[in-house]
C-alpha positions in Angstrom: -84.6 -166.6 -77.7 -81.1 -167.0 -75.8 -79.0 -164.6 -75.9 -75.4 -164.8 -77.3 -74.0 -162.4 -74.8 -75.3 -162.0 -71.2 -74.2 -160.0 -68.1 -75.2 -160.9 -64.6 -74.3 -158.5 -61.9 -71.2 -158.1 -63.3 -68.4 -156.3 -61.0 -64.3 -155.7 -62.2 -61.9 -154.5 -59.5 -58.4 -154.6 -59.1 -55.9 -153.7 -56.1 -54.5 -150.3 -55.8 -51.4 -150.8 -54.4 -50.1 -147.7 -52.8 -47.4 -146.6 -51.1 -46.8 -148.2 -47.3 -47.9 -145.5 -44.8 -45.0 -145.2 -42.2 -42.4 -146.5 -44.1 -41.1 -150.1 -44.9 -40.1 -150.5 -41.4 -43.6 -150.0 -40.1 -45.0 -152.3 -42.5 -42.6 -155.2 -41.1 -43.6 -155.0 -37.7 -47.2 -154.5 -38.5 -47.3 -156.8 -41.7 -50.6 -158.7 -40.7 -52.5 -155.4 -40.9 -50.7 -153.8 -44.0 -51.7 -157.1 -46.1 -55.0 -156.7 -45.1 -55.1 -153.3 -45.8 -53.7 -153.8 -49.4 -56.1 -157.0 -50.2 -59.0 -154.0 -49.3 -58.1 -151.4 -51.4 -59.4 -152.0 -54.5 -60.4 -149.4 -57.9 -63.9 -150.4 -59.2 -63.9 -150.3 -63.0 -67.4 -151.7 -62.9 -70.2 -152.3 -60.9 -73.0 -154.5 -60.7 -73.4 -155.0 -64.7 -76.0 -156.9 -66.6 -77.5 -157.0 -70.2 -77.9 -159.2 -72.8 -77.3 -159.3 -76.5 -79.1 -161.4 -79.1 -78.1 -162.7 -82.3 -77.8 -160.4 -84.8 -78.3 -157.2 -82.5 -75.3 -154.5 -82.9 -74.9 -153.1 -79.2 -72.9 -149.7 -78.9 -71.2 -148.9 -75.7 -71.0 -144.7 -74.7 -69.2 -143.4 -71.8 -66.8 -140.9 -71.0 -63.5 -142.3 -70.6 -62.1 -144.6 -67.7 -66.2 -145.7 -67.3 -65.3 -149.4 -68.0 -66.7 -149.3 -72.1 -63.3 -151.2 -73.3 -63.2 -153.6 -69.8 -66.9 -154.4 -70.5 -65.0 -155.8 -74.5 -62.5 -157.4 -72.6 -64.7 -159.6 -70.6 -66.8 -160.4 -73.2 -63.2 -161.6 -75.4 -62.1 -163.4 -72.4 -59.1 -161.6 -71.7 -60.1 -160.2 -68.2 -62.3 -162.5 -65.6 -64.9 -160.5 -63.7 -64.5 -160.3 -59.7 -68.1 -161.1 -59.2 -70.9 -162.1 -61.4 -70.9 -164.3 -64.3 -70.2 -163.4 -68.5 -71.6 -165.8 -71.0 -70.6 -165.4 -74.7 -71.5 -167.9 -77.4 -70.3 -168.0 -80.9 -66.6 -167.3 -82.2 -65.6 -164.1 -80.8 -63.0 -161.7 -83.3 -62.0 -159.1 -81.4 -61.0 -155.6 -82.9 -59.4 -154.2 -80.2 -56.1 -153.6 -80.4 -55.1 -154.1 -84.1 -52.3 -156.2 -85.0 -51.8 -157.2 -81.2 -51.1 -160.4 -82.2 -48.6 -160.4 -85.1 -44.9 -161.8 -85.1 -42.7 -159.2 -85.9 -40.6 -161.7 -88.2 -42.9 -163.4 -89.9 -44.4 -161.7 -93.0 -48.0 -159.8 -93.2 -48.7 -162.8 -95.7 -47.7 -165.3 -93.0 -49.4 -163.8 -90.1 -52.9 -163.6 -91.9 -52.7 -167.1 -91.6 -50.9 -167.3 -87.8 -54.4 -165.1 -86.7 -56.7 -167.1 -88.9 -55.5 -170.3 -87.7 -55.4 -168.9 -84.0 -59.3 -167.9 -84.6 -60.0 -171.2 -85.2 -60.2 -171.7 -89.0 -58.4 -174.2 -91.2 -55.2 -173.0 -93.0 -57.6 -173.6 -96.4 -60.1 -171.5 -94.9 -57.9 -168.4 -94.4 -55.7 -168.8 -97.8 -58.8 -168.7 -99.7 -59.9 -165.5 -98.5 -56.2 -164.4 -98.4 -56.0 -162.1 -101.8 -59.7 -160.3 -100.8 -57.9 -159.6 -96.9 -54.6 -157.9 -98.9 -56.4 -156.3 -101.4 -58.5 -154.5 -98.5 -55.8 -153.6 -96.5 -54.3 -151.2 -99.4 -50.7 -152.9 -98.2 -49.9 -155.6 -101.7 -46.7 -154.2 -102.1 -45.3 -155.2 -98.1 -47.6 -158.2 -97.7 -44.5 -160.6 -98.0 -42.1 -158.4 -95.8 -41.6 -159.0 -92.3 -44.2 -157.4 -89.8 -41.5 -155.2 -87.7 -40.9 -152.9 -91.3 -44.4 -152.2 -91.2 -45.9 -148.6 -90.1 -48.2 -148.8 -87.5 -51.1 -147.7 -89.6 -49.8 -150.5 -92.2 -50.2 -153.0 -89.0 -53.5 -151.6 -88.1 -54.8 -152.4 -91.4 -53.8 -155.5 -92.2 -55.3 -156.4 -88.5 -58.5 -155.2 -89.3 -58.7 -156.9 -93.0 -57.9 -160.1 -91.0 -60.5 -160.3 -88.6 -63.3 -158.3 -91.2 -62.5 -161.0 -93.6 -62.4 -164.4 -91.7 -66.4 -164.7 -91.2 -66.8 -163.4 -87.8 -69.7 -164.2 -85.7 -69.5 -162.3 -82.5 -67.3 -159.1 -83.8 -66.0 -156.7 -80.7 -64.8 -153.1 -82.0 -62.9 -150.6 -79.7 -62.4 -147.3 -81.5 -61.0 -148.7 -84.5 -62.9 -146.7 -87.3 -60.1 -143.9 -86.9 -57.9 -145.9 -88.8 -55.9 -145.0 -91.5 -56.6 -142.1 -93.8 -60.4 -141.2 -94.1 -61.1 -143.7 -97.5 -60.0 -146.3 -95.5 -61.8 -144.8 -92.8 -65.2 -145.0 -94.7 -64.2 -148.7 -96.0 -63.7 -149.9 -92.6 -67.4 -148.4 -91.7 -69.0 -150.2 -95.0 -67.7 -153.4 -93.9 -69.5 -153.0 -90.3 -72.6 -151.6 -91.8 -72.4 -154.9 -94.0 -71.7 -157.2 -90.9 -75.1 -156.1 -89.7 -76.8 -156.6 -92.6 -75.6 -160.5 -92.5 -76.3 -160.7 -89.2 -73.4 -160.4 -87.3 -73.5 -159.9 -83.6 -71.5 -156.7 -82.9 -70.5 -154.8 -80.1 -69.1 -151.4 -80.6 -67.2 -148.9 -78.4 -66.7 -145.4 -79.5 -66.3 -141.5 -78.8 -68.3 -141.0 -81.9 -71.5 -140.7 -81.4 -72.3 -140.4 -85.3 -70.8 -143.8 -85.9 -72.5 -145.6 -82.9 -75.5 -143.6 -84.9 -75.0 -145.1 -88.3 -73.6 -148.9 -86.7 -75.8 -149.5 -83.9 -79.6 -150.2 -82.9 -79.1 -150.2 -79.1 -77.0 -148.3 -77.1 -76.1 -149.0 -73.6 -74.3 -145.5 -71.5 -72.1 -146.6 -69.0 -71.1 -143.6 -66.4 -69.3 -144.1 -63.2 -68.9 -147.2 -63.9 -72.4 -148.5 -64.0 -75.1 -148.7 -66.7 -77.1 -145.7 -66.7 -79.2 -146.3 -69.4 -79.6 -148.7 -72.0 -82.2 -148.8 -74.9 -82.6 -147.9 -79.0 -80.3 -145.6 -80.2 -82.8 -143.4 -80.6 -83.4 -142.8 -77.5 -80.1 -143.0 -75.5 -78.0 -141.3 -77.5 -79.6 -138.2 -77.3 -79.6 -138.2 -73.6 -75.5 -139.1 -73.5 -74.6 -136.5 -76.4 -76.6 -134.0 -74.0 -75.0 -134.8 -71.2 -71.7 -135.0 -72.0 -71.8 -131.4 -73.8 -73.4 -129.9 -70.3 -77.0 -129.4 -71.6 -78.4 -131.7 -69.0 -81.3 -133.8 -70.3 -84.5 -133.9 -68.0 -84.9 -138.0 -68.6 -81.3 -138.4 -67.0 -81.3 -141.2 -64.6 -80.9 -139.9 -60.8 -81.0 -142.8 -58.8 -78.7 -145.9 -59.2 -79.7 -149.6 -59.9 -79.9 -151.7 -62.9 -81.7 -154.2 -64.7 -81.7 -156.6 -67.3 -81.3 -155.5 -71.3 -85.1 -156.0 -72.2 -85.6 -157.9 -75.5 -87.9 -155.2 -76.4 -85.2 -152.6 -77.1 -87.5 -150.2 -74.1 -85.1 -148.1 -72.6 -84.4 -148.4 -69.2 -83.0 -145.3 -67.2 -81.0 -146.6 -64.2 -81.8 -143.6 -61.3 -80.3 -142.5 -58.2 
């Protein structure tokens, strides 16, 4: 079977631009050595990445923070490019990473559920006919035809979620979004991904929780200085992470670096160094 996501040897960098040792003046007069020294000095968000995920699968993503969980969403939406290595994704993506990103601060909440529909690649009719089921989730009927810059932020964050939960999704991306609103809508927002992976949505989640990625997911993948250190059933990665990160140790942690494919299987792999 052919996966809908797929990682190979996938590495993110970007320049660190510090200051110029010696001074402006120094760099003038030795400018071809200062450019070269700039084009090499690089921070490594990710290194040497590759799994796959198949239809249907719903992939969580641990780490500690700055480990490269939300670039690892980013190239899978598009937004970045890796530096090396190649991401395939196949299927409409609907990313929920940052909620309401892309709504126009004068155009109403009714307005922009069709903007972001139409921008996801559905027909005007498509969105309008889920359009009462998207405002009636989002708890907001009483603003939904006020302009988007009165809106609270949690208000935005809302609607954004009802707008991409609602429009049929087939490869869904979630960045720590469960944390919105109060904790109904909290639990609502949940119900709606444990009913994505019942229908057999793709999803690909990234949070500090380990009790969602429990409930969501059924592989995890544990990314930690910037590489995959493991990647397996939740089961049996999730353990290992919530060990580690609360300074138990585990005796199964990986010591020696290197990485391999995502097997099919759902076996864990422990990368070692």
């Amino acid at each position: 079977m052919e996966p809908v996501i797929s990682f190979k040897g996938v590495s993110k960098s970007y320049p660190l631009y510090h200051h110029v040792t010696g001074g402006f003046k120094n760099f003038v007069f030795h400018m071809a050595k200062g450019i070269r020294s700039l084009r090499h000095s690089r921070f490594e968000v990710l290194r040497d990445v590759s799994f796959d995920v198949f239809q249907g699968e719903a992939l969580g993503i641990v780490g500690r923070n700055g480990s490269g969980k939300s670039t690892t969403l980013g190239l899978i939406a598009g937004v970045l490019k890796p530096s090396s290595g190649t991401v395939t994704a196949r299927g409409r993506i609907s990313p929920l990473l940052e909620l309401g990103a892309g709504f126009h601060p004068e155009l109403s909440g009714r307005e922009n559920i069709v903007l972001n529909g139409v921008l996801m690649g559905l027909t005007r009719a498509a969105v309008k006919r889920k359009m009462e089921e998207i405002i009636e989730f989002s708890e907001i009927e009483e603003f939904i035809d006020q302009p988007i810059r009165v809106y609270s932020s949690g208000m935005v964050a809302r609607l954004g979620f009802s707008v991409i939960a609602h429009l049929d999704p087939e490869i869904l991306l979630i960045d720590e979004i469960l944390a919105v609103g109060d904790l109904q809508f909290q639990k609502k927002c949940l119900d709606k991904m444990l009913a994505f992976r019942a229908s057999n949505v793709t999803m690909v989640f990234v949070s500090h929780k380990a009790e969602d990625i429990g409930r969501l997911c059924n592989r995890v993948m544990w990314i930690d200085n910037h590489v995959v250190r493991m990647i397996g059933t939740t089961a049996e990665v999730l353990p290992c992470f919530v060990s580690f990160t609360e300074g138990r140790g585990d005796p199964n942690y990986p010591r020696r670096r290197g990485q391999e494919d995502a097997p099919s299987s759902g076996h864990v792999q422990k990368m070692t160094e």
